[in-house]
N, C-alpha and C positions, 0 to 999 in steps of 0.2 A: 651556444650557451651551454652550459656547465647544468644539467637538469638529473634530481631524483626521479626514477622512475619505478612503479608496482606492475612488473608486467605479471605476475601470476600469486593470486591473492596467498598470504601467508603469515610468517612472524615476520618481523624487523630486518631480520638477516635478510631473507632474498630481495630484500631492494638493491636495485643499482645503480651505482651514478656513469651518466652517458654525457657523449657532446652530442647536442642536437642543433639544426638551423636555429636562427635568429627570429622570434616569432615578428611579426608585422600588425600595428592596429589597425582593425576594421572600424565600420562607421560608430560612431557612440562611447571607443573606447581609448584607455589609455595603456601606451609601451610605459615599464617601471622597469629601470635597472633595481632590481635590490638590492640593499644591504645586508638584511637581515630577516630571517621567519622565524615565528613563533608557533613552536608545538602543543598541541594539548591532548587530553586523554583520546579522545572522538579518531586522532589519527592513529593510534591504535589499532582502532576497531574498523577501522576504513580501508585498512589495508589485508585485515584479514576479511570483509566482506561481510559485516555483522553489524554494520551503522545505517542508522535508517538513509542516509544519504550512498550510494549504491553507483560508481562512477563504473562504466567500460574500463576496460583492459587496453594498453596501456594508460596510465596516470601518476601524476605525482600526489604526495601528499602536501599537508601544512594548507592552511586557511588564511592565515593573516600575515601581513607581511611591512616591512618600511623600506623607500629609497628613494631616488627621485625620478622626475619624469623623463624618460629618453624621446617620446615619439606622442603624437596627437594624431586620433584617427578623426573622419569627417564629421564637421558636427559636432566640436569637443569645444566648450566654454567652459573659461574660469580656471583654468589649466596654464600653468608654461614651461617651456623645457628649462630641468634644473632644479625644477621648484622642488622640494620635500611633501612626500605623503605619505600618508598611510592605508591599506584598502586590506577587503577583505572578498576571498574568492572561492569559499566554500572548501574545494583541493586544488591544487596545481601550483602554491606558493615556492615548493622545493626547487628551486631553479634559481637562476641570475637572473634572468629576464620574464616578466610576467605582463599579457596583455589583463588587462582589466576593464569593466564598465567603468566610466567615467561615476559614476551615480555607487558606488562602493567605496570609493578614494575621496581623506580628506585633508587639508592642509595637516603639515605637521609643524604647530609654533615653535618661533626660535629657542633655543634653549633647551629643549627637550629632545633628548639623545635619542636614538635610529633605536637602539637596544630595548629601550621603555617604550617609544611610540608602538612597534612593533607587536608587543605584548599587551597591549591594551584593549583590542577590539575586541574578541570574545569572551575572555574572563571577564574583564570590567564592563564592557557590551552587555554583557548578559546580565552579570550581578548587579547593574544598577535599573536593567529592564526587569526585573525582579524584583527588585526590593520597591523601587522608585513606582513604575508602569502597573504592576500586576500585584505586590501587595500593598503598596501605598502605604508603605511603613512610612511611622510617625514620630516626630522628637518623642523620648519618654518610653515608649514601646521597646519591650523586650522582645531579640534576635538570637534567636537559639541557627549557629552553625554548623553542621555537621562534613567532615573532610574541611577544617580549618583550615590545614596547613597546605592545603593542595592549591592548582592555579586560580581557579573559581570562587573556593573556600576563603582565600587572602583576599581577592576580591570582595566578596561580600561581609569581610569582615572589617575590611577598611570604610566601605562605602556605606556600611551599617551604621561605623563611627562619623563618620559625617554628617548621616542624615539625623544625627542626636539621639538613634540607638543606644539601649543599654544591651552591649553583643556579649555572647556564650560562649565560645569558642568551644566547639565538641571534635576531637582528635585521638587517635589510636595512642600518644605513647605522649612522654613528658617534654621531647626535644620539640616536638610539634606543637604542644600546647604555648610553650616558650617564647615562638618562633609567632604565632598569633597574637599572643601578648606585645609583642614588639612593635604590630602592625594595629595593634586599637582595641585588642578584647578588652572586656571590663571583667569577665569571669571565665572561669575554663573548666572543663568536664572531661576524663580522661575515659573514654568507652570500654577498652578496653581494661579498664580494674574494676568499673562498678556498673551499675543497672541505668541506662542512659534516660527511662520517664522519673526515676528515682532521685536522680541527679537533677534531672531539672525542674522537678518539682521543688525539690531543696533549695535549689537557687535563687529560685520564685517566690519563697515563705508559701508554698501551695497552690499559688494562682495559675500556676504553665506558663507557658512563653506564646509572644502575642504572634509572634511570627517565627517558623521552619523551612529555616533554607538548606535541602538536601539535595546533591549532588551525587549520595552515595548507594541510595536505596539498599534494598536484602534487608535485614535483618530490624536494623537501626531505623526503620522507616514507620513502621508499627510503634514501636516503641516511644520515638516522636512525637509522634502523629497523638499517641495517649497524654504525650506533658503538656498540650496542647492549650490553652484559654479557650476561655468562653470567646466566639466570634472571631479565634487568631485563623490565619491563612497559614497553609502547607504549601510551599512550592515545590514542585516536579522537577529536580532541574538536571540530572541525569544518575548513571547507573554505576557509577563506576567500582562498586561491589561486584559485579559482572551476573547480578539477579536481580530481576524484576519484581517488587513485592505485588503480595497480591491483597489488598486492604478490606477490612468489614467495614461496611457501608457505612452502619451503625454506628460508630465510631464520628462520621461527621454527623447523624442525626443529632444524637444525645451533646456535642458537645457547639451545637451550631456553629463549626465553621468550615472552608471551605478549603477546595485542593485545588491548586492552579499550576496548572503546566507553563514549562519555561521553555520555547524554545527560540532562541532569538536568532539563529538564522534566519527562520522564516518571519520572523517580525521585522528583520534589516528588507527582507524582500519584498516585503507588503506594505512595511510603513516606514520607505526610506528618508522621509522626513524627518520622523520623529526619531528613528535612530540617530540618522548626523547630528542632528541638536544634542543628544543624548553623547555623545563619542566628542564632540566637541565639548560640553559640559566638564567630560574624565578629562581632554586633553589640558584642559586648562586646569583643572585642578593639581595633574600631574606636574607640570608647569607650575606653579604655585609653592611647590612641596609637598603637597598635603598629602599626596598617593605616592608611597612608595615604591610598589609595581616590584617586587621582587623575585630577580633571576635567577634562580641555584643554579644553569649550565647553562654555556655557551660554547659549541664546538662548531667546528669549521663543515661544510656542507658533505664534504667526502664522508663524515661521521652521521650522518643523519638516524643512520642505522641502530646508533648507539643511544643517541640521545632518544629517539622512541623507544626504545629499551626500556630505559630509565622511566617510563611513564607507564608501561606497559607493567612492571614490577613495583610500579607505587613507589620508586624512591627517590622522587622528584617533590622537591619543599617548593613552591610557586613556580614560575616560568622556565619552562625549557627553550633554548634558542640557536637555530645553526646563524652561523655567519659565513657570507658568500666569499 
């Protein structure tokens, strides 16, 4: 098999692509030829050694992936060869062949291209284990986003518009703001020209926004965190400013509400129930129409290098994707 490999932690470039053996499934899990993985920020930082998930030397990158099933290891129900899935495996996606727990993989319905299937477990995984799970956003309720246009940010700004959200879209420049709008905002906030508690105070007639879903932390986190309602949730949902705010307590005292971390890895691993339901819910919506799921690259596996690039420099507008 055709596999990316990080044998010595760094930028993008020293990854290489190798032929390695043909993996084999052990008991529990399933062989996936792939077609396709989807990149996100977190592979970035995974391969320079900076992500809380912390793999040995050698390893591939990429988390999620689409194909169909080549092999069934002992103990595998509900599976058949040929069938189309989707699964998600934390790293190791970069490759042609990937073994997988059977309990990570889920049908992929007809109609719904290997390119979208692929790109929907952790951006739409998350932002709907976010919005849905952990803030129990509600029709009518204001969603301030901030990193609109990124792979998370589209997410939760389509899935905001679903759940009867009135969505914010909060992004660095006007092509991204644009580019949100297309996907479901109702309003947009440009960060980068004006004062982001200022902006969404104004959007508000003064009330804040009932709910903050921030991907982006640093700076824009505080500031937030301040347009904030009476009783609205702040989700945690990662960093990709590359700083960790550091928040006044006080801040939730005075405005009674609350900060909730997102991390839904460990929520697929803990409560692999409610994820599938959750992942099957997006896939059928995507199926549907109703979720866009938007790709800005597609390169071929030999380029993998490139395509983290492009995420590592922020100028990736929703999914990045190699194809095998």
């Amino acid at each position: 098999m055709r596999t990316v490999l990080c044998r010595a932690f760094g930028p993008p470039e020293s990854l290489t692509v190798e032929d390695l053996p043909d993996p084999t499934p052990g008991p529990g899990t399933v062989l996936v030829d792939v077609a396709c993985t989807a990149l996100n920020f977190f592979d970035t930082l995974i391969i320079q050694n900076r992500y809380q998930v912390r793999p040995e030397l050698p390893f591939s990158p990429g988390a999620e992936f689409a194909g169909r099933v080549a092999a069934l290891g002992e103990g595998v129900e509900g599976f058949q060869i040929g069938q189309r899935v989707a699964g998600y495996v934390g790293y190791g996606a970069c490759r042609t062949k990937v073994v997988a727990p059977a309990g990570r993989l889920i049908p992929v319905p007809d109609g719904l291209p290997d390119e979208v299937a692929a790109g929907l477990l952790v951006t739409y995984g998350t932002s709907l284990h976010a919005l849905q799970d952990r803030a129990r956003l509600q029709p009518g309720e204001t969603l301030a986003v901030l990193g609109a246009a990124g792979g998370v940010g589209l997410a939760a700004v389509e899935l905001g518009a679903i759940l009867g959200a009135k969505v914010i879209a909060c992004a660095s420049s006007a092509d991204k703001l644009a580019l949100a709008r297309q996907h479901g905002a109702d309003e947009t906030f440009d960060y980068s020209a004006g004062d982001l508690k200022e902006g969404l105070k104004s959007l508000t007639g003064g009330k804040g926004v009932d709910v903050v879903y921030d991907p982006v932390g640093g700076d824009l986190s505080e500031l937030a965190l301040r347009a904030i309602a009476w009783k609205g949730r702040f989700l945690v949902v990662g960093f990709a400013a590359g700083d960790i705010p550091r928040i006044p307590l006080n801040l939730m005292l005075l405005k009674g509400c609350d900060v909730q971390g997102v991390f839904w890895g460990a929520f697929a691993d803990k409560e692999p129930a409610r994820n599938a339901a959750n992942i099957r819910q997006i896939f059928a919506w995507a199926a549907e129409g109703r979720l866009k799921a938007h790709a800005s690259t597609i390169l071929p596996l030999d380029q993998t290098a490139q395509a983290i690039r492009l995420l590592a420099d922020r100028k990736a507008t929703g999914k990045v994707l190699v194809r095998m």
